[in-house]
C-alpha atoms as one frame of an Amber mdcrd trajectory, in Angstrom:
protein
  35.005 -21.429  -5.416  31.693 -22.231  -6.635  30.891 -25.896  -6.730  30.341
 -26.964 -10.593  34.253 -25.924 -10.136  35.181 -27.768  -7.226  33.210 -31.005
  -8.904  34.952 -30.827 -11.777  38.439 -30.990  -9.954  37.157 -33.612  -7.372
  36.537 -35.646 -10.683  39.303 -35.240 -12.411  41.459 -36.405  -9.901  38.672
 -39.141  -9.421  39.567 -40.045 -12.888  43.309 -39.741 -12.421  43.414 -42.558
  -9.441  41.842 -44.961 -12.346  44.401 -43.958 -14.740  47.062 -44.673 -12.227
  45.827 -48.010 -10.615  44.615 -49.648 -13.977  47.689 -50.752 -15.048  48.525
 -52.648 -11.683  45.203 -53.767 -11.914  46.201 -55.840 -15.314  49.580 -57.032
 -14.283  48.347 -58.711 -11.008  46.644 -61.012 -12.511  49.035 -63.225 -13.931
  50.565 -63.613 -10.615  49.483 -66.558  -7.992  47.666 -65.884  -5.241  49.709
 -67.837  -2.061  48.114 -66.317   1.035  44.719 -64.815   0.711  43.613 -63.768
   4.022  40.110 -61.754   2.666  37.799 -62.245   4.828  33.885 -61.334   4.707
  34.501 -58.356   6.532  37.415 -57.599   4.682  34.470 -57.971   1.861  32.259
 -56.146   3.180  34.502 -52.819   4.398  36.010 -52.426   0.948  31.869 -52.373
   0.003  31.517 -49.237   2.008  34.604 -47.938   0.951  33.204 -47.926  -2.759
  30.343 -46.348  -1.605  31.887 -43.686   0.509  34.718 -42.724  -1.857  32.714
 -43.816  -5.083  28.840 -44.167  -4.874  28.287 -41.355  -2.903  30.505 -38.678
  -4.658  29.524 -39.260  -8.177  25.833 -38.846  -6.813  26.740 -35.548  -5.609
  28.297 -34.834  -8.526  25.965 -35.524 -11.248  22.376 -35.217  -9.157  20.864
 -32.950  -7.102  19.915 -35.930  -4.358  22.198 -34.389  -1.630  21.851 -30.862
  -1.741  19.960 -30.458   1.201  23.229 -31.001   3.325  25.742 -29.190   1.541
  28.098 -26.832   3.474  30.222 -24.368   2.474  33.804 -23.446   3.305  36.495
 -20.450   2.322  38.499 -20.402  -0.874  41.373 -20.960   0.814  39.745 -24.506
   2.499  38.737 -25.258  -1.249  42.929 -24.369  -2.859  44.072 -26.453   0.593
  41.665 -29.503  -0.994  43.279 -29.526  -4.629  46.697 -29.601  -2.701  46.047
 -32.331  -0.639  44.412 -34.028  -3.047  47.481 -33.707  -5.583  50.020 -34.904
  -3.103  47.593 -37.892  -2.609  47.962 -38.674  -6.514  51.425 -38.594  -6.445
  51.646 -40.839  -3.407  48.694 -43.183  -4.907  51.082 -43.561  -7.845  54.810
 -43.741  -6.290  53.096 -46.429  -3.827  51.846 -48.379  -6.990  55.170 -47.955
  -9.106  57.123 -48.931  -6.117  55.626 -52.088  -5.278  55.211 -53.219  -8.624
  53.381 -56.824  -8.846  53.529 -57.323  -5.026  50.414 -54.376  -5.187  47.454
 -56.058  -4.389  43.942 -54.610  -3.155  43.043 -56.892  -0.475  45.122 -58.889
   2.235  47.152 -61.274  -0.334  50.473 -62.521  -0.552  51.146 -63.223  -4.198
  53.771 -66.020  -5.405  57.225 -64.128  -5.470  56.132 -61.269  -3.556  59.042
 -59.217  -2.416  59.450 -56.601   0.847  59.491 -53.476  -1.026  61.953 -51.453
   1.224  62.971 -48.903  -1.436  61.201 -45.672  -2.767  58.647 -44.070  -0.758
  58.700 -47.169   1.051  62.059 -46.328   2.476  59.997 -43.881   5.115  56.687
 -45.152   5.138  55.171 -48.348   5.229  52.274 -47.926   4.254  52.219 -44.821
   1.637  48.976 -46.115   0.325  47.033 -45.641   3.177  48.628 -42.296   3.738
  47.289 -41.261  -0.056  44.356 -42.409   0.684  43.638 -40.588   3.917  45.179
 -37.250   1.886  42.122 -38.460  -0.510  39.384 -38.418   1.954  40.365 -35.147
   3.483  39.928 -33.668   0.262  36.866 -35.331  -0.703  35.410 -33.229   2.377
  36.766 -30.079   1.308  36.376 -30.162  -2.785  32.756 -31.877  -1.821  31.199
 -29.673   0.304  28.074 -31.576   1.076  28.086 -33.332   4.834  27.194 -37.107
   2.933  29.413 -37.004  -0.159  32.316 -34.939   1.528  32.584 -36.700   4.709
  31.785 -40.378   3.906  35.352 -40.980   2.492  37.066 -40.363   6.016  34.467
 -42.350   7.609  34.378 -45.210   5.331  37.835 -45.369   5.144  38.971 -44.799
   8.282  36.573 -47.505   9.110  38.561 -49.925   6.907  41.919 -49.053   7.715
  41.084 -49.276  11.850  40.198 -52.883  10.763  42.831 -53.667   8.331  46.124
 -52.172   8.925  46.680 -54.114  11.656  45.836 -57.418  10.022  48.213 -56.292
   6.855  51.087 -55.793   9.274  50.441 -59.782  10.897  50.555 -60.781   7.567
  53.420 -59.284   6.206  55.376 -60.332   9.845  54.821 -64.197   9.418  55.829
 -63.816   5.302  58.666 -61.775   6.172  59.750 -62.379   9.601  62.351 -60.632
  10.777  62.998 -58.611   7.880  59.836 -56.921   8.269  60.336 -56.501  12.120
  63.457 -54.584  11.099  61.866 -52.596   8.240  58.560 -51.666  10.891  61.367
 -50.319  13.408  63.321 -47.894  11.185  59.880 -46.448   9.350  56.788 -45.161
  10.279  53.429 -46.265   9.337  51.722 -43.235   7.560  53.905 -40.126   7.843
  57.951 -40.168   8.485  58.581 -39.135  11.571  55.578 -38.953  13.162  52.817
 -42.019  12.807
């Protein structure tokens, strides 16, 4: 595929992922704040993930500043992209209809927040993460260009190494051993396996 094509794709989902989280955006903030455990380098990760899933594509998409590095791959690399990248929509919006007004985008427990155990949280804890990840793969093969395809998986693998971690300590001391039970019958990013 030629890449005016594969830009336009990666953009339109880009787009999409807006459409879906605005909504959630709006509704959390009526609701309390009761544990916010954001931290500068909380701060400071979700900073570079902007950049490496936000910044840095649109760049590549509307300027010519990183053409020097681009790469290119098969067509069937390119269709594999626009798959991955559409299951990562549909998890990026189960994940947000699921949890509802306990969504939030940093490490916060809001007042009433609920385990969400149902949905596609009934297999995986964190199907968020999971979309995410899906995201960043296909960033790096709709974006062929080594900076603008590549800096999602780095930038957000960066974030989630540093964060998942910290989520699950939180969610364990609001939930106790509810949580401990939910963490043993799911997995963290893909049923069955992680």
């Amino acid at each position: 595929m030629d890449t005016l094509t594969l830009k336009i794709i990666f953009l339109v989902f880009f787009v999409l992922t807006g459409v879906i989280r605005k909504p959630y955006q709006r509704e959390i903030k009526s609701n309390t704040i009761i544990d916010n455990r954001k931290t500068p380098l909380e701060n400071g990760l979700l900073a570079c993930v902007l950049l490496g899933m936000f910044v840095l594509p649109l760049i590549y998409i509307f300027t010519p500043l990183f053409n020097f590095v681009n790469y290119s791959l098969p067509v069937w690399a390119n269709v594999l992209g626009i798959v991955i990248f559409a299951i990562a929509l549909y998890l990026f919006w189960r994940s947000h209809h699921d949890l509802g007004k306990n969504w939030s985008p940093t490490l916060q427990v809001r007042e009433d927040h609920t385990l969400i155990t149902n949905g596609i949280y009934q297999s995986i804890r964190h199907p968020m993460y999971t979309a995410i990840w899906l995201w960043s793969i296909a960033q790096a093969l709709l974006l062929t260009n080594w900076i603008a395809g590549l800096s999602g998986v780095i930038t957000f693998g960066t974030l989630y190494f540093f964060r998942v971690g910290n989520e699950e300590k939180m969610m364990l001391e609001q939930f106790g051993e509810q949580y401990q039970a939910y963490r043993q019958r799911t997995k963290r990013l893909v049923p069955f396996l992680f």
